[in-house]
PDB file of N, CA, C and O in Angstrom:
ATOM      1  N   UNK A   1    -188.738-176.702-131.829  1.00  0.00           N
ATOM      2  CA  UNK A   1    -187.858-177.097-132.930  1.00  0.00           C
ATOM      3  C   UNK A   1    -186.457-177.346-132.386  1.00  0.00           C
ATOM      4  O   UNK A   1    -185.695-176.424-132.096  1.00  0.00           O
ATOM      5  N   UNK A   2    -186.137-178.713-132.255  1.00  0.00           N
ATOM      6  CA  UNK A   2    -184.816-178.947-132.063  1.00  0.00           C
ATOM      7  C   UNK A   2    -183.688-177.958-132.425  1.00  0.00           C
ATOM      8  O   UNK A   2    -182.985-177.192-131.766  1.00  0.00           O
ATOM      9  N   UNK A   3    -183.770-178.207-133.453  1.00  0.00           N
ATOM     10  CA  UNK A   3    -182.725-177.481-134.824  1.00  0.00           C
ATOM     11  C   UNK A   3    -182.639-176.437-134.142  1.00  0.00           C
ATOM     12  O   UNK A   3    -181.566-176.243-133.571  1.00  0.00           O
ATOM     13  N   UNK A   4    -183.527-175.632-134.016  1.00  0.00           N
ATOM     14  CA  UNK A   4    -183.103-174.029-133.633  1.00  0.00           C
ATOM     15  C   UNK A   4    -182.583-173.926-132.522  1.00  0.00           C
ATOM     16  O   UNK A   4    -181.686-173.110-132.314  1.00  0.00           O
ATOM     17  N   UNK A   5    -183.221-175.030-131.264  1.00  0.00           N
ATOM     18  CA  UNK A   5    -182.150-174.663-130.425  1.00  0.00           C
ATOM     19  C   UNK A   5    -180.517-175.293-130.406  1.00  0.00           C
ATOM     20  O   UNK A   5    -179.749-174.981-129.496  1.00  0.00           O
ATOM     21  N   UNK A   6    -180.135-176.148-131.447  1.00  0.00           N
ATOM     22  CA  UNK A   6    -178.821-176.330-131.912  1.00  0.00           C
ATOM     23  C   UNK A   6    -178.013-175.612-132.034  1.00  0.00           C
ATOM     24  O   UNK A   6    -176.888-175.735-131.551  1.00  0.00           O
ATOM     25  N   UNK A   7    -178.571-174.322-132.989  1.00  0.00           N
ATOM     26  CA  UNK A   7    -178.411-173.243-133.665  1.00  0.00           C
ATOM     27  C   UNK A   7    -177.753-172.239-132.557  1.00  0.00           C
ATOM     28  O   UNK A   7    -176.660-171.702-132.734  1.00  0.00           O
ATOM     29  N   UNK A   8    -178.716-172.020-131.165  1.00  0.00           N
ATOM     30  CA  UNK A   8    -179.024-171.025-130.181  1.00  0.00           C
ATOM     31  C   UNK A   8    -179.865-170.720-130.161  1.00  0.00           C
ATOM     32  O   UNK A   8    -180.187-170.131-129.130  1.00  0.00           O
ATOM     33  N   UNK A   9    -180.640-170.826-130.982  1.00  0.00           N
ATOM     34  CA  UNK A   9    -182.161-169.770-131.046  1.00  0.00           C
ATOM     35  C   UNK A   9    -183.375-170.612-130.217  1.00  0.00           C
ATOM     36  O   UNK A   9    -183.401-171.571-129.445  1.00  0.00           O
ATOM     37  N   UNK A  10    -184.179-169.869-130.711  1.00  0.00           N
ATOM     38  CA  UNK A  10    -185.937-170.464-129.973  1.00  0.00           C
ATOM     39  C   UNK A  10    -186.578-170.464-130.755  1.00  0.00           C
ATOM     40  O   UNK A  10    -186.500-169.521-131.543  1.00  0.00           O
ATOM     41  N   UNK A  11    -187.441-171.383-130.949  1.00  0.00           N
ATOM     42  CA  UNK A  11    -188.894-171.430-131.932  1.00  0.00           C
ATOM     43  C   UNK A  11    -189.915-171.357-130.769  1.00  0.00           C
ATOM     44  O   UNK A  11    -190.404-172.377-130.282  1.00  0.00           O
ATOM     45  N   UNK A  12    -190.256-169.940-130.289  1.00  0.00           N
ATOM     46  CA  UNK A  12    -191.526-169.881-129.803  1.00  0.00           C
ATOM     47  C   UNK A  12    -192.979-169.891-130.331  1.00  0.00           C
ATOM     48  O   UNK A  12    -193.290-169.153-131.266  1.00  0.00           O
ATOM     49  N   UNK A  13    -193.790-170.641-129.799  1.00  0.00           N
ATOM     50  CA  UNK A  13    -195.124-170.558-130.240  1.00  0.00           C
ATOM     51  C   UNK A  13    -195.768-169.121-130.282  1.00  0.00           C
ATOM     52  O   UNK A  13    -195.801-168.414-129.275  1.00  0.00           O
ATOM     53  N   UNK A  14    -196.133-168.838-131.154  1.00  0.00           N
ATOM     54  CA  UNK A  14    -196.571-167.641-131.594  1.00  0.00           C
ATOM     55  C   UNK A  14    -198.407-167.597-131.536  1.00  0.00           C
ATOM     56  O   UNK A  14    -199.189-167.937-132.424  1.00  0.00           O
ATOM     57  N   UNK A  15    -198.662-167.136-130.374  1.00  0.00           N
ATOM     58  CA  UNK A  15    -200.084-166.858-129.947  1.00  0.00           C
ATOM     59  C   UNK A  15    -200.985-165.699-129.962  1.00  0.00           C
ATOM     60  O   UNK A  15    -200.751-164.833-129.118  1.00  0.00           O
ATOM     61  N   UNK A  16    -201.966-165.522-130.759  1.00  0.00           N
ATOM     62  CA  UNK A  16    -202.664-164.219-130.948  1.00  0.00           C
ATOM     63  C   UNK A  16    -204.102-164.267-130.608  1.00  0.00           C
ATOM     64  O   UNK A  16    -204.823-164.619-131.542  1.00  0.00           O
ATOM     65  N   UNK A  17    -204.508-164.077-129.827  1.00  0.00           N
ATOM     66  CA  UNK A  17    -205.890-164.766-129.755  1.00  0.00           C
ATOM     67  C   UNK A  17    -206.997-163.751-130.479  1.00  0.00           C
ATOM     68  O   UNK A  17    -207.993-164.008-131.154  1.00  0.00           O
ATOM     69  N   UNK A  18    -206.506-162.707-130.127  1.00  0.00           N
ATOM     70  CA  UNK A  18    -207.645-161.252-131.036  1.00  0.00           C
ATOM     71  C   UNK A  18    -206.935-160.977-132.413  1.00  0.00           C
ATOM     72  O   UNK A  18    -206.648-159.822-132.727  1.00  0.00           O
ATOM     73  N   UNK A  19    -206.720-161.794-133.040  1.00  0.00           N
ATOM     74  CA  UNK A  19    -206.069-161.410-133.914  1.00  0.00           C
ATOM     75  C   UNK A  19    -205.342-162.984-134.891  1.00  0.00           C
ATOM     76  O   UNK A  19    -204.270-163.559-134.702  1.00  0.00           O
ATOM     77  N   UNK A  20    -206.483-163.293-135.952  1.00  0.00           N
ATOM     78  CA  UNK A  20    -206.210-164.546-136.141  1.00  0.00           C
ATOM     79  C   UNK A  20    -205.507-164.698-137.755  1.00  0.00           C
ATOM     80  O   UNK A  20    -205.361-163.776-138.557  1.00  0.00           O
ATOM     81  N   UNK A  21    -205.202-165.870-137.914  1.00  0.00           N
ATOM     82  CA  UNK A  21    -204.041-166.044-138.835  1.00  0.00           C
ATOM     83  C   UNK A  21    -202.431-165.082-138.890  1.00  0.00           C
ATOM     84  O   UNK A  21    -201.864-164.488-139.807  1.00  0.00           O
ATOM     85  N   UNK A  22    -202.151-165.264-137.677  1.00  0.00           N
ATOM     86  CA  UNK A  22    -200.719-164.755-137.431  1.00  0.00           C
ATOM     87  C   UNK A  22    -200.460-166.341-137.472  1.00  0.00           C
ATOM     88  O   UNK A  22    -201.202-167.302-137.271  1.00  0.00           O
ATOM     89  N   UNK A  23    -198.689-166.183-137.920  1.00  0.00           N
ATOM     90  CA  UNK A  23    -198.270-167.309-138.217  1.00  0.00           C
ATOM     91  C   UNK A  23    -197.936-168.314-136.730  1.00  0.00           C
ATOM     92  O   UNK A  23    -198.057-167.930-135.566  1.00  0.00           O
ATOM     93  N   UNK A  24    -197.557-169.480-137.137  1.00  0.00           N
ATOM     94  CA  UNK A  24    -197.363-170.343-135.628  1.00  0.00           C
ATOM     95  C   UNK A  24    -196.409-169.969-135.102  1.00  0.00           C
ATOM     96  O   UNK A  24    -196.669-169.674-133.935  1.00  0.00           O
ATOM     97  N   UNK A  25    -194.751-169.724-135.514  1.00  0.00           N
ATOM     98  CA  UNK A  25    -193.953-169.544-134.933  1.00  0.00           C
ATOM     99  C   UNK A  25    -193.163-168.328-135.095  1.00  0.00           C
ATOM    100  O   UNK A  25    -193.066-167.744-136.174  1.00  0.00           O
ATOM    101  N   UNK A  26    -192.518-167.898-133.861  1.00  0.00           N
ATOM    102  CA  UNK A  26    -191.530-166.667-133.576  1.00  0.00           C
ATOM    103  C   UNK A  26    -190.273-167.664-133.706  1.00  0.00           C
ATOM    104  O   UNK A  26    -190.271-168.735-133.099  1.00  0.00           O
ATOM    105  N   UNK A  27    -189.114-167.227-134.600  1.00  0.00           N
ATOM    106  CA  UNK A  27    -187.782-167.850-134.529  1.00  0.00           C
ATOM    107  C   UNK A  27    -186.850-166.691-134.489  1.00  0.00           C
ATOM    108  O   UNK A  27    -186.774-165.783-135.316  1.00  0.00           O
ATOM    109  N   UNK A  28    -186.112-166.866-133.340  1.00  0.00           N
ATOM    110  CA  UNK A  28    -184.834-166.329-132.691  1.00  0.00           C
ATOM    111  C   UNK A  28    -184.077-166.744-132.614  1.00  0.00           C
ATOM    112  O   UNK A  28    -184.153-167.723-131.871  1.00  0.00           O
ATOM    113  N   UNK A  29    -182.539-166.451-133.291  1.00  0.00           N
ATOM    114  CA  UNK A  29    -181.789-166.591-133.696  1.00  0.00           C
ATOM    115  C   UNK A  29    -180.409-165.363-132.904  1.00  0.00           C
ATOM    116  O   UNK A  29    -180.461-164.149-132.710  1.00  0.00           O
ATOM    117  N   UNK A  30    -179.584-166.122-132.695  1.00  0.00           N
ATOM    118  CA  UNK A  30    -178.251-164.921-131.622  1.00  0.00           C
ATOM    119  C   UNK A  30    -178.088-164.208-133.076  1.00  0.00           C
ATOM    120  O   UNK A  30    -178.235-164.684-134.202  1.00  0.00           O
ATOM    121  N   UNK A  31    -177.804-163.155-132.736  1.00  0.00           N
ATOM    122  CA  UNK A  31    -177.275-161.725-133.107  1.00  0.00           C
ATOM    123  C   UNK A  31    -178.911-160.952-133.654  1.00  0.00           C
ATOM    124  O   UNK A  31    -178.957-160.143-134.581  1.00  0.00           O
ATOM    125  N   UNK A  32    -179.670-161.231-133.168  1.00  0.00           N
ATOM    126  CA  UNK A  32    -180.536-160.366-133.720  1.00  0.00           C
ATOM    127  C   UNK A  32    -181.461-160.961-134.161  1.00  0.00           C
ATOM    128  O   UNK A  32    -182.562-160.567-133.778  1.00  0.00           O
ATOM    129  N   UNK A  33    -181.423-162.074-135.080  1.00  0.00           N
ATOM    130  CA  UNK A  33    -181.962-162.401-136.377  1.00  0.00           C
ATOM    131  C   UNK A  33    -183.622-163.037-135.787  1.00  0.00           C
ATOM    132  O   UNK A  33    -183.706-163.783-134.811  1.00  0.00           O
ATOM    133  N   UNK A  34    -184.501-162.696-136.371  1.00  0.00           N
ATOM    134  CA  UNK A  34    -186.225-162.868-135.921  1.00  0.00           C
ATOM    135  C   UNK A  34    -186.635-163.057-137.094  1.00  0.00           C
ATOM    136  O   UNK A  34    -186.202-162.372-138.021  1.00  0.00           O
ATOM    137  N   UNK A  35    -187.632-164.110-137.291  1.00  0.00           N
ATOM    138  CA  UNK A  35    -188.594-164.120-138.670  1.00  0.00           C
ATOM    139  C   UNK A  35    -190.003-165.037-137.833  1.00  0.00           C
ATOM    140  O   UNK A  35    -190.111-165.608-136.748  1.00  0.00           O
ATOM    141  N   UNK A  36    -190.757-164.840-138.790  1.00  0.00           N
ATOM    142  CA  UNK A  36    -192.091-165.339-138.349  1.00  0.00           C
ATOM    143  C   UNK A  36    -191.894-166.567-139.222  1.00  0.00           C
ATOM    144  O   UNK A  36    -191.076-166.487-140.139  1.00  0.00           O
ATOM    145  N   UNK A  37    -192.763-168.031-138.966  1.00  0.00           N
ATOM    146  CA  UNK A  37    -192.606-168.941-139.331  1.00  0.00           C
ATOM    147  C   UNK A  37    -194.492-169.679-139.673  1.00  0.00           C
ATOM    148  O   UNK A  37    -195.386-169.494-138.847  1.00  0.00           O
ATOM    149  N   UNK A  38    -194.604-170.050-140.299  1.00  0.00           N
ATOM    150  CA  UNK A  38    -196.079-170.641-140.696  1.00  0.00           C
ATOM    151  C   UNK A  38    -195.837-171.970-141.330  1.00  0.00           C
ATOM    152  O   UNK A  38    -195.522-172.163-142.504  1.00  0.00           O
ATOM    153  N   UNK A  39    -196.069-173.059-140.185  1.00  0.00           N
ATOM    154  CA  UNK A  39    -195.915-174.563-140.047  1.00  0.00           C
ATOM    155  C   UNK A  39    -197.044-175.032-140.559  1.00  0.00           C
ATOM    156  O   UNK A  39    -198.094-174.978-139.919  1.00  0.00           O
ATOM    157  N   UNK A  40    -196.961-175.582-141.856  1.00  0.00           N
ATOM    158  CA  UNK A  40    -198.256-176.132-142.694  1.00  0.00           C
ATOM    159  C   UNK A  40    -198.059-177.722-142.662  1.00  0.00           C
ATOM    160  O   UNK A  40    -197.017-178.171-142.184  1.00  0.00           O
ATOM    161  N   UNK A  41    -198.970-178.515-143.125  1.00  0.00           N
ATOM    162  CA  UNK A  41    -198.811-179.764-143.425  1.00  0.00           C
ATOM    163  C   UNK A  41    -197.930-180.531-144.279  1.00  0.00           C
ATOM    164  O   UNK A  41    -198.877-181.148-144.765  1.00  0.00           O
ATOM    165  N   UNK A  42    -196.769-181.104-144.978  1.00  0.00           N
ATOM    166  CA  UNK A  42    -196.417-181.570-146.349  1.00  0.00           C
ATOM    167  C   UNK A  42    -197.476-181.166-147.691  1.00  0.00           C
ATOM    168  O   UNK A  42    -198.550-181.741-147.871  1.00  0.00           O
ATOM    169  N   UNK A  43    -197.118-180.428-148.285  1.00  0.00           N
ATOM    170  CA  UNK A  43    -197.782-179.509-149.765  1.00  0.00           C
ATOM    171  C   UNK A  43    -199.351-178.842-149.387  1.00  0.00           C
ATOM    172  O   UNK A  43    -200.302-178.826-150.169  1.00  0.00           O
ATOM    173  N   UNK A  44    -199.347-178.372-148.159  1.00  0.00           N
ATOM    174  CA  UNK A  44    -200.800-177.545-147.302  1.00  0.00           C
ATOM    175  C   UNK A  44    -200.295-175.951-148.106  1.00  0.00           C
ATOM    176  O   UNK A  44    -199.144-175.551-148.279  1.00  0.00           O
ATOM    177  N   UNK A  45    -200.614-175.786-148.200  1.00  0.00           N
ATOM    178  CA  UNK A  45    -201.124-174.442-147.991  1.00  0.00           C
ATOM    179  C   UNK A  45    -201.300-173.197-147.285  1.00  0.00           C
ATOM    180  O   UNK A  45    -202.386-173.412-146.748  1.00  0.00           O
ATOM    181  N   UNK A  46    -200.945-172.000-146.916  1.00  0.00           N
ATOM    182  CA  UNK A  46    -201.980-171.091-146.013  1.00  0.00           C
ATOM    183  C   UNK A  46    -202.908-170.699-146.708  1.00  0.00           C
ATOM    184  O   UNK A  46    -203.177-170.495-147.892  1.00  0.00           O
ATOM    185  N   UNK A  47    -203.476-170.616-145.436  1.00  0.00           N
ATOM    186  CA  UNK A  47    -205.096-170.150-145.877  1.00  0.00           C
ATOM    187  C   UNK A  47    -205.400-168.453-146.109  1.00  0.00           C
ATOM    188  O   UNK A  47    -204.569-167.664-145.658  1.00  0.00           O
ATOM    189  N   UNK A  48    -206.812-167.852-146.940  1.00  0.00           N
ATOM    190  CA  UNK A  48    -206.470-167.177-147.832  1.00  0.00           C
ATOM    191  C   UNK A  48    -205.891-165.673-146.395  1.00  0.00           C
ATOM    192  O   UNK A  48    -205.026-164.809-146.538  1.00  0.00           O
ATOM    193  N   UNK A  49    -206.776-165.928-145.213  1.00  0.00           N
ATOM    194  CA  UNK A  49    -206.507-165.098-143.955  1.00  0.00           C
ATOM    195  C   UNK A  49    -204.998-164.892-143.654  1.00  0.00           C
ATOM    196  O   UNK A  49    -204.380-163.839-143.497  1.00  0.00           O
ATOM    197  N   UNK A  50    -204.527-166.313-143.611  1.00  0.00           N
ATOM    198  CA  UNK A  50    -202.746-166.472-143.489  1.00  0.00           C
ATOM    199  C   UNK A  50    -202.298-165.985-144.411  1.00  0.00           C
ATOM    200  O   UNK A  50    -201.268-165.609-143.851  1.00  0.00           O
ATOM    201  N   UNK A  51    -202.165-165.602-145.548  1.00  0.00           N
ATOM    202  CA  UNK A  51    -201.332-165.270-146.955  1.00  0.00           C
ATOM    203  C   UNK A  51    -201.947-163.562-146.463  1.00  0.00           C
ATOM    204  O   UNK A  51    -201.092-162.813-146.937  1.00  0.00           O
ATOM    205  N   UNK A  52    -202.744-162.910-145.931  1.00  0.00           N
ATOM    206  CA  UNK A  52    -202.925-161.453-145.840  1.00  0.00           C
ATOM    207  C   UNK A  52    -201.940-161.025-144.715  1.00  0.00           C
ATOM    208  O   UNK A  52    -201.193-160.065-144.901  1.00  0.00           O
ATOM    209  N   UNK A  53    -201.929-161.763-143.488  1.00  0.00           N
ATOM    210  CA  UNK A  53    -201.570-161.506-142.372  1.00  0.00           C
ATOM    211  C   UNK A  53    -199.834-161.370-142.879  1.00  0.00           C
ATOM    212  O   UNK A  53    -199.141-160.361-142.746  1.00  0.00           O
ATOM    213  N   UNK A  54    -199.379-162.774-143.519  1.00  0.00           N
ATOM    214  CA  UNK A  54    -198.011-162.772-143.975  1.00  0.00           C
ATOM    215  C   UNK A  54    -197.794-161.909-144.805  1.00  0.00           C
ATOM    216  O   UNK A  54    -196.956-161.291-144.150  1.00  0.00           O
ATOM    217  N   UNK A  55    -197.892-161.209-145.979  1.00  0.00           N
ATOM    218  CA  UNK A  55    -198.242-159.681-146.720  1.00  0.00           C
ATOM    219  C   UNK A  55    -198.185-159.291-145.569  1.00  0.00           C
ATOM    220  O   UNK A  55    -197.117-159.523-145.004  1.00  0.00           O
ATOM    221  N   UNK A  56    -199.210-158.601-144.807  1.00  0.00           N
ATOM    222  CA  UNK A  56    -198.504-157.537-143.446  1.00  0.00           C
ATOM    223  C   UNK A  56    -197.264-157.548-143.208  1.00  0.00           C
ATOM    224  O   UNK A  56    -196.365-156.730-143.400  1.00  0.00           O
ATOM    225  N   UNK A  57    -197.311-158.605-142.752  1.00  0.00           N
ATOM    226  CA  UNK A  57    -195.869-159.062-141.953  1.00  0.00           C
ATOM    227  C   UNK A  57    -194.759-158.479-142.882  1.00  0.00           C
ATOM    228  O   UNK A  57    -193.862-157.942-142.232  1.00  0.00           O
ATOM    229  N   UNK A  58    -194.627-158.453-143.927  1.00  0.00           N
ATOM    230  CA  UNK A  58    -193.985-158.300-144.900  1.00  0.00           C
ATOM    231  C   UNK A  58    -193.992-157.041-145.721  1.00  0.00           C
ATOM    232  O   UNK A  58    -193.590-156.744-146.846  1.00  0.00           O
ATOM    233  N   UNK A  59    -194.488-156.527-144.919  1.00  0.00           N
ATOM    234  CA  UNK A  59    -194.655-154.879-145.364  1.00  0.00           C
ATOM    235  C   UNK A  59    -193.891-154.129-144.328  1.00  0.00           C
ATOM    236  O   UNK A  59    -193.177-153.131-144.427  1.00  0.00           O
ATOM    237  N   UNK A  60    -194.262-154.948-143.196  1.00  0.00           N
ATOM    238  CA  UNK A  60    -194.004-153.913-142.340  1.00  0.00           C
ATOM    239  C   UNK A  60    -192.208-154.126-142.073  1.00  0.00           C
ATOM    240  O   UNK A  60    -191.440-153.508-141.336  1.00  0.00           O
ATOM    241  N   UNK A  61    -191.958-155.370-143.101  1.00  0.00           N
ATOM    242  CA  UNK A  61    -190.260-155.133-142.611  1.00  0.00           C
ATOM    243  C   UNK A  61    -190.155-156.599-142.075  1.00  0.00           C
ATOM    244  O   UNK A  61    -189.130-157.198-142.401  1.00  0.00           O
ATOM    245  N   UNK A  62    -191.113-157.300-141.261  1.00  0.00           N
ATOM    246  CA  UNK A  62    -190.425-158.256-141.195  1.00  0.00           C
ATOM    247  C   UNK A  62    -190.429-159.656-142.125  1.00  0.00           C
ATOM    248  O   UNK A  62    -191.300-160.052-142.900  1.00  0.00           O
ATOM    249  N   UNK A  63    -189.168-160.246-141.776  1.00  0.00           N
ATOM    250  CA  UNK A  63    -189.284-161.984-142.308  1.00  0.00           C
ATOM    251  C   UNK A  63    -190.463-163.180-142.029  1.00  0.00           C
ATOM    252  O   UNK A  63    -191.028-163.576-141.009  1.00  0.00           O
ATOM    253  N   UNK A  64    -190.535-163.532-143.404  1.00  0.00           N
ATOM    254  CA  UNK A  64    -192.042-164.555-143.480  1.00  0.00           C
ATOM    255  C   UNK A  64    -191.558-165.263-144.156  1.00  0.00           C
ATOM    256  O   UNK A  64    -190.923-164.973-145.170  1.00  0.00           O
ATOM    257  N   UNK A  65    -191.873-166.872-143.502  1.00  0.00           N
ATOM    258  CA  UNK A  65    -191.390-168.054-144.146  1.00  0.00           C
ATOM    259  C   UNK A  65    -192.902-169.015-143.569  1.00  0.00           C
ATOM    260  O   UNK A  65    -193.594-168.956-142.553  1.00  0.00           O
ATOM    261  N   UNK A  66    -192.931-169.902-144.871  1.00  0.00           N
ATOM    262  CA  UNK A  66    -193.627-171.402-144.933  1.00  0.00           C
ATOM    263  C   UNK A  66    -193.509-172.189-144.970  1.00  0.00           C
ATOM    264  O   UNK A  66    -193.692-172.638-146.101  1.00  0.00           O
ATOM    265  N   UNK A  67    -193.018-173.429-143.684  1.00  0.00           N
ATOM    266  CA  UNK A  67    -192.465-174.025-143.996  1.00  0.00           C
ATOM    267  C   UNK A  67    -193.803-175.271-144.234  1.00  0.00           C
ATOM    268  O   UNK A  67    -194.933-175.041-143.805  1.00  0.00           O
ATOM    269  N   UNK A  68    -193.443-176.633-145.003  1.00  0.00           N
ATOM    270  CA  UNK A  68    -194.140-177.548-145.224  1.00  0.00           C
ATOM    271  C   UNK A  68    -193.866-178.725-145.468  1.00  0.00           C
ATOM    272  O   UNK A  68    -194.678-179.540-145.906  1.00  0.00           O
ATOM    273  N   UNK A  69    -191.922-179.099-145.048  1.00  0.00           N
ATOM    274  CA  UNK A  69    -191.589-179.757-144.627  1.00  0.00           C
ATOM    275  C   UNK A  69    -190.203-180.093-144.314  1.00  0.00           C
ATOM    276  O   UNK A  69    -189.244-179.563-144.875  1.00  0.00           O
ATOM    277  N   UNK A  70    -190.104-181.137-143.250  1.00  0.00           N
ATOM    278  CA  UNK A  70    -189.056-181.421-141.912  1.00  0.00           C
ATOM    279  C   UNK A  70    -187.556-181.052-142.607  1.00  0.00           C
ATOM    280  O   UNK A  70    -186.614-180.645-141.927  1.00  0.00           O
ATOM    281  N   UNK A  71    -187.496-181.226-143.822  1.00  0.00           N
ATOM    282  CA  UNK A  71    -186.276-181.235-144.288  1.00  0.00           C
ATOM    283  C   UNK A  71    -185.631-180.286-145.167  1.00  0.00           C
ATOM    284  O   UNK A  71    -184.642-180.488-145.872  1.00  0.00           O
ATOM    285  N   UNK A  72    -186.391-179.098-145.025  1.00  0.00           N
ATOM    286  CA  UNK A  72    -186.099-177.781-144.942  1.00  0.00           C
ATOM    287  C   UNK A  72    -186.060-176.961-144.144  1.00  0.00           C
ATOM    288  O   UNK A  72    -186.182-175.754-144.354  1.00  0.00           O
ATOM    289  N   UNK A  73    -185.818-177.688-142.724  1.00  0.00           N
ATOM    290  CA  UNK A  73    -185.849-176.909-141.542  1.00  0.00           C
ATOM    291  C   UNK A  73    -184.306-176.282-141.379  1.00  0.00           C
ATOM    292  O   UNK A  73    -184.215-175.079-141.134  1.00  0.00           O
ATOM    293  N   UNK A  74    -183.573-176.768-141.460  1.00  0.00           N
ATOM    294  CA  UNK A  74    -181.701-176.732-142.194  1.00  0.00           C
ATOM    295  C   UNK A  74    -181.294-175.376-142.861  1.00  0.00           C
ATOM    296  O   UNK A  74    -180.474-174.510-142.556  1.00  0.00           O
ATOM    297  N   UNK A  75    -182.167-175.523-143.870  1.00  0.00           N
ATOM    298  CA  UNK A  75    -182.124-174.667-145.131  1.00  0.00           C
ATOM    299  C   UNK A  75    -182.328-173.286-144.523  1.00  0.00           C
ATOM    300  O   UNK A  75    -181.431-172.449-144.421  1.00  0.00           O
ATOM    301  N   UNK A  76    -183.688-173.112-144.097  1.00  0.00           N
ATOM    302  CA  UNK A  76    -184.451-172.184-143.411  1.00  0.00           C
ATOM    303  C   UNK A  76    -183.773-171.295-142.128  1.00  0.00           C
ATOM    304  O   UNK A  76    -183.861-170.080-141.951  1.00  0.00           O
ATOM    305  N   UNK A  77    -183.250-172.045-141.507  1.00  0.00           N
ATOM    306  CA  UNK A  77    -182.746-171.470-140.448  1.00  0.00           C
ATOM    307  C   UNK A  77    -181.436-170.370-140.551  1.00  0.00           C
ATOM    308  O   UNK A  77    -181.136-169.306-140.009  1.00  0.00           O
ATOM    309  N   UNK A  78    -180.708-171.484-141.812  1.00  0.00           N
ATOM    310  CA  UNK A  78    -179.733-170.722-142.348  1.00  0.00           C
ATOM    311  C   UNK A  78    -179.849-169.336-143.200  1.00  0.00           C
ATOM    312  O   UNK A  78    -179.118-168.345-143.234  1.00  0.00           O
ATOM    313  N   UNK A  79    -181.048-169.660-143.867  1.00  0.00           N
ATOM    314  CA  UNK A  79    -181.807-168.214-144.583  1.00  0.00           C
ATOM    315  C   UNK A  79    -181.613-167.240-143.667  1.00  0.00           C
ATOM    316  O   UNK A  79    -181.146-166.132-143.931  1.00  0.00           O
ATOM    317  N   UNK A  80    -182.053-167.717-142.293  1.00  0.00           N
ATOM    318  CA  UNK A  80    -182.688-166.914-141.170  1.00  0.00           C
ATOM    319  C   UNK A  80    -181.539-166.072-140.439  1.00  0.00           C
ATOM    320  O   UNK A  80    -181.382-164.925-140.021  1.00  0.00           O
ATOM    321  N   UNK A  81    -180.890-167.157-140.506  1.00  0.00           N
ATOM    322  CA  UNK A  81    -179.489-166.981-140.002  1.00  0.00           C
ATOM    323  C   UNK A  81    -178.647-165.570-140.432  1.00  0.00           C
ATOM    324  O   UNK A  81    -178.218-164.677-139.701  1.00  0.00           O
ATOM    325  N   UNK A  82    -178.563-165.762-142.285  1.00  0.00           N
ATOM    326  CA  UNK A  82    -177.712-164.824-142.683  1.00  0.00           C
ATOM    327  C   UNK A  82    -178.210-163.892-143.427  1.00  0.00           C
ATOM    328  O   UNK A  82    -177.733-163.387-144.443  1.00  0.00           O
ATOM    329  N   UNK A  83    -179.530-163.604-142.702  1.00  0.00           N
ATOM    330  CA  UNK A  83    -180.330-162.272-143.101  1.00  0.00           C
ATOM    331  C   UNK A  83    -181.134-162.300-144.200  1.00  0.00           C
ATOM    332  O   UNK A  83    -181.606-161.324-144.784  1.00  0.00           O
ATOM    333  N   UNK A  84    -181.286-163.558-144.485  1.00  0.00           N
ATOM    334  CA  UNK A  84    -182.087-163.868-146.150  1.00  0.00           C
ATOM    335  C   UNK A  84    -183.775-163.378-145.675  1.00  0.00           C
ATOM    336  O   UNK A  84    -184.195-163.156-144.539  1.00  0.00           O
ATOM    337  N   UNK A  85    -184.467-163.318-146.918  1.00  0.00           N
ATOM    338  CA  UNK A  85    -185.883-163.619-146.961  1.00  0.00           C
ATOM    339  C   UNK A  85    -186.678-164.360-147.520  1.00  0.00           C
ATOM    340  O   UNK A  85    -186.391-164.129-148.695  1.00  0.00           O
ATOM    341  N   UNK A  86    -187.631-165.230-147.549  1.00  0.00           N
ATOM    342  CA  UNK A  86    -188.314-165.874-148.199  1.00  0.00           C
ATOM    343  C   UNK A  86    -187.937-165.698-149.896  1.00  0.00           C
ATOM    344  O   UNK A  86    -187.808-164.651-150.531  1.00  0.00           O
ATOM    345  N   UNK A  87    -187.847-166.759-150.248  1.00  0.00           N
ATOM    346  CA  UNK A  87    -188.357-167.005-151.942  1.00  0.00           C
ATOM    347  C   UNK A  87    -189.863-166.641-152.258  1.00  0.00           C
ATOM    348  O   UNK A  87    -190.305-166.777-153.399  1.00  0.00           O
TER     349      UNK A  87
END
């Protein structure tokens, strides 16, 4: 993701192989800031595995976002940025 590294941060690919429907991306952000990211198609969906895994994620404290398209990548980062959480 461009954008993020604009920002400073990294959008690393987020790989689980024993352990499926973890979201696609790790986003890092300077001062701290980390959220998990789940890159769907324009109006896709996660699937019903992805929506449990993200609930985890989200229990345990951290940030979960969906994104599903290019032009909320802006928006998002800034969420990310200033400590927000998903809608």
């Amino acid at each position: 993701m461009t954008e993020t590294r604009k920002k400073g941060g990294l959008a690393v690919k987020f790989v689980s192989p024993s352990f499926s429907g973890m979201p696609d991306r790790l986003v890092l952000l300077p001062g701290g800031k980390l959220a998990f990211v789940e890159v769907k198609a324009p109006g896709k969906k996660p699937r019903v595995l992805q929506v449990k895994r993200h609930e985890k994620l989200r229990e345990l404290g951290f940030r979960m976002f969906v994104l599903d398209a290019l032009e909320d990548i802006p928006g998002l980062l800034q969420t990310i940025a200033e400590g927000g959480d998903a809608q």
